[in-house]
N, C-alpha and C positions, 0 to 999 in steps of 0.2 A: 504493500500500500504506500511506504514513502516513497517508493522509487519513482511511481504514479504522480503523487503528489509534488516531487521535482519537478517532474514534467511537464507536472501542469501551470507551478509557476513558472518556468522557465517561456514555457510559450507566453504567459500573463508580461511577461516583463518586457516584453518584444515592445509593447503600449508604454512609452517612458514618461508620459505625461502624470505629474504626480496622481494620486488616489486617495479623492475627497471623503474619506468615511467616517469623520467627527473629528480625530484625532490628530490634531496638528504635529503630532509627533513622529505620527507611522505614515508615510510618503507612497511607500513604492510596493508591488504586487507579494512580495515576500513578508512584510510589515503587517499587512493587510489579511494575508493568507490566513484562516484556521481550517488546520485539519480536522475531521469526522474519521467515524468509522465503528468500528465493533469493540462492544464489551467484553469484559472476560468471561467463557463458556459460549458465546454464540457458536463455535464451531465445535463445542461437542458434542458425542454421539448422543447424547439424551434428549439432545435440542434437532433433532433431524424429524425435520418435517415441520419446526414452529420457527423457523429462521424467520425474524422478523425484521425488515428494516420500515424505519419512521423517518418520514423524508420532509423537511419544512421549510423555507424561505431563506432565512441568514440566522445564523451565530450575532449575539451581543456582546460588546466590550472585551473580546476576545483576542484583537487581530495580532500574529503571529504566534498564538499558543494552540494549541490540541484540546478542544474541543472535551476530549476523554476525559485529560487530565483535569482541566477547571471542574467539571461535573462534578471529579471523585472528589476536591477541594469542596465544592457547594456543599456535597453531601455529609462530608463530616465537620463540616463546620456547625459549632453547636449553639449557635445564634441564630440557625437559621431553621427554618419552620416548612420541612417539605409539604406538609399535609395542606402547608396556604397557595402553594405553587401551585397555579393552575396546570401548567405547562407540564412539569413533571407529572402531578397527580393525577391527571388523564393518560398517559402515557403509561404509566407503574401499574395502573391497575387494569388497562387492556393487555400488558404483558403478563401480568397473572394469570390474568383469564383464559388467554391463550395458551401459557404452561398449563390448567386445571382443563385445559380442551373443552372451555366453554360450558362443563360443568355447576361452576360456583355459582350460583344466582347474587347479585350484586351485592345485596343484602349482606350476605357473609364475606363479601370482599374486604381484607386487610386495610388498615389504611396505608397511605404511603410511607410513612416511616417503618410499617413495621413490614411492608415490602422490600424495601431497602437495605433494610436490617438482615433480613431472608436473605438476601443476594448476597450481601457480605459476610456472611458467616460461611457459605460454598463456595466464595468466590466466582459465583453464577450468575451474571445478568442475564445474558442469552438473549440482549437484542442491539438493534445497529441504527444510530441514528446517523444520518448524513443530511446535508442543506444544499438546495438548488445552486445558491452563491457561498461561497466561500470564502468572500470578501467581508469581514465579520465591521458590522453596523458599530461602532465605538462613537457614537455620539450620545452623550450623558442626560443631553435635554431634551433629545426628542425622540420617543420611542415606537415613534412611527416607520414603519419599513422602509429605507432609504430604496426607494425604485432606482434612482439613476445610478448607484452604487451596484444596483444586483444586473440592470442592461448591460453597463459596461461588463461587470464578472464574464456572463455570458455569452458577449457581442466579442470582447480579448479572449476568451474561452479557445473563438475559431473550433467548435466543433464541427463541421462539417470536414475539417481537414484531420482533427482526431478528436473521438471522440468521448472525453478525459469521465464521461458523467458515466456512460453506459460500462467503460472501464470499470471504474469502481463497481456497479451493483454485479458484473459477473466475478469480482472478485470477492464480494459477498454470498453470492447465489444465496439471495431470497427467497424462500417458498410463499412471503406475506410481503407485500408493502403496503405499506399505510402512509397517505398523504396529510398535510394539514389544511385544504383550502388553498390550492398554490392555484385554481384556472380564476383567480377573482382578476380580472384584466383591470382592474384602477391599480394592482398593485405590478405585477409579473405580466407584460407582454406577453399578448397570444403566440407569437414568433419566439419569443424567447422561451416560454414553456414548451412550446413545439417542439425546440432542439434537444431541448433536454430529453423530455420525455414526448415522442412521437405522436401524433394520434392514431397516423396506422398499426402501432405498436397495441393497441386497446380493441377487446374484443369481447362481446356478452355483457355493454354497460346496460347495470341496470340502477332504478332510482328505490330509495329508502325513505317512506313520506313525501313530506313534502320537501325537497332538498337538503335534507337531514344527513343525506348519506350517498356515492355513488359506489358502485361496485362493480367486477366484471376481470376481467383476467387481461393481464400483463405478457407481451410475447417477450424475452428476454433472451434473444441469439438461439431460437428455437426453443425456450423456456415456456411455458406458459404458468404464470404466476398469480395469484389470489391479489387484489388489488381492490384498494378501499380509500376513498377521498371521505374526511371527515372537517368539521367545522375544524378551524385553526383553534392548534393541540392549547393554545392559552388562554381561547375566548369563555369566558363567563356563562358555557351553556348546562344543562344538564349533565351530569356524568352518565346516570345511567340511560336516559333518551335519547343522548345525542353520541356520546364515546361506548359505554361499555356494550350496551347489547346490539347496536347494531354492527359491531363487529362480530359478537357470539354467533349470533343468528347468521350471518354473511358466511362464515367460517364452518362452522359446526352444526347448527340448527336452524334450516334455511324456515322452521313452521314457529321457533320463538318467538312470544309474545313480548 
């Protein structure tokens, strides 16, 4: 996965015009850069068949660190309050459910700290978050999604010449993706999600409600893969309406109420 992620800033830097993403400090595509990628345990044998990755917009106040490592920092930092994360707390507990194979009825679901807790005592997360952009948003006052920070990501990307996104998920091979809301065009160009993720790529979408939820399988270099767009992983909706059982039901019990 670094060698990848050389790569891909190496081609990012080709663009030498500085890179506006809050931080007067961090200038240039490497500054900029956070890496993503997989927890410890997603690639063990116990986790075959629940490989999940969770795919979201941008990294914050991160730029030139590893994405993994700030997490692990969040999470043990003991001032901080996972169970208030929206972001997390949506995320911890669709990855339970998925480990309990849709099993657990919500009700009995963990909270997020004591999911976390779980993880770290096997040293087991067994999921993979990654970001459209990579160019990580470090601007302190405004926590609105810098669009022209994630076009340019994108646009400097030059995926059509190689293409650094679809790289990474086959070095994940996910059997699950879960989106957060990335086709909202006021945020993410319809062109620029395109490259990323294809639409010819997308097959058997179907709707959950009333826009609650889309679903339908992922081709992945002849893969075809479980694929699930949910309201954005931080927004203030339902857990169990809008995050947990429409993945259960998507996944495991297509008749769950």
């Amino acid at each position: 996965m670094d060698s990848l992620f050389d790569e891909w800033i190496s081609q990012l830097s080709k663009n030498q015009t500085i890179v506006k993403n809050g931080d007067k400090d961090k200038k240039t595509p490497k500054d900029c850069f956070a890496k993503d990628g997989f927890f410890p345990g997603y690639f063990a044998p116990n986790n075959q068949g629940k490989r999940v990755v969770f795919i979201g917009r941008e990294t914050r106040s991160i730029g030139g660190d590893d994405f993994r490592e700030t997490s692990k920092a969040f999470f043990e930092n003991e001032n901080v309050n996972v169970n208030k994360n929206n972001w997390w707390r949506h995320i911890l507990k669709i990855v339970y459910g998925i480990k309990k194979e849709g099993k657990e009825n919500f009700k009995k679901v963990p909270s997020a700290r004591e999911i976390i807790d779980d993880m770290y005592k096997g040293n087991n997360f067994g999921f993979a978050v990654i970001n459209i952009s990579k160019f990580s948003n470090d601007n302190e006052n405004n926590w609105q999604s810098n669009k022209k920070l994630i076009h340019r990501f994108i646009q400097d990307s030059k995926l059509e010449e190689t293409h650094f996104f679809e790289k990474e998920l086959e070095i994940l091979e996910p059997d699950i993706i879960i989106t957060g809301n990335l086709w909202d065009r006021k945020i993410i160009k319809s062109e620029d999600i395109d490259l990323c993720l294809p639409k010819s790529n997308f097959l058997e979408t179907k709707n959950i409600g009333k826009n609650i939820a889309e679903y339908g399988k992922y081709n992945l270099s002849g893969r075809l893969i479980d694929f699930i767009d949910l309201y954005h992983f931080s927004a203030n909706k339902s857990e169990k309406d809008c995050f947990y059982d429409p993945v259960m039901k998507v996944l495991f019990n297509k008749n769950r109420k």
